[in-house]
N, C-alpha and C positions, 0 to 999 in steps of 0.2 A: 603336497606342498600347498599352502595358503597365498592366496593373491587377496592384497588391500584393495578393496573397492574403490575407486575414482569417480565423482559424481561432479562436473562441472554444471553452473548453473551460468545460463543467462538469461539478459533481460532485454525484452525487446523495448526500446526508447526511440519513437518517431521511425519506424519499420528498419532499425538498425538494433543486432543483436548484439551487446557487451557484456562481456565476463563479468561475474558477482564480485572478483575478486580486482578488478581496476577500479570500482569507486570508492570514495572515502567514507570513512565511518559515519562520515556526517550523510553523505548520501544514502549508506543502506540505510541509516534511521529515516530518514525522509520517506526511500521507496516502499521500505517498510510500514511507515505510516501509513500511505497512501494504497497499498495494498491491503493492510488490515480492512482500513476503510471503507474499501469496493466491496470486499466481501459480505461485511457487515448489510451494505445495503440495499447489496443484494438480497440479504435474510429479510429486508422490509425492516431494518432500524434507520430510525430517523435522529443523530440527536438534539439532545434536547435543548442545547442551543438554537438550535433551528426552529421547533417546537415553541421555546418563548421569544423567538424574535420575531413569530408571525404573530402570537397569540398578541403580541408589544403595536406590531403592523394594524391587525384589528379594531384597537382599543382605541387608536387614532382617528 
């Protein structure tokens, strides 16, 4: 007999854990964002927004 796999996620927000499944869509897009982003720069990408808003900082 087959058993469906159960995979809760959460998320830790200010050393409090919350299920993936109590925030709003608008919020996983957010934390979503903000985790891509960690990641990312962690790999050492910088963008490039930031890139031309110092090169903008300089030229001043």
């Amino acid at each position: 007999m087959k058993q469906e796999l159960k995979v809760n996620i959460y998320i830790n927000i200010e050393n409090q854990y919350e299920p993936w499944d109590s925030f709003t869509e608008e919020k996983k897009r957010k934390i979503g964002t903000a985790l891509n982003d960690k990641a990312l720069r962690a790999m050492g990408y910088i963008p490039t927004s930031e890139i031309n808003g110092k090169q903008s900082e300089m030229n001043h």
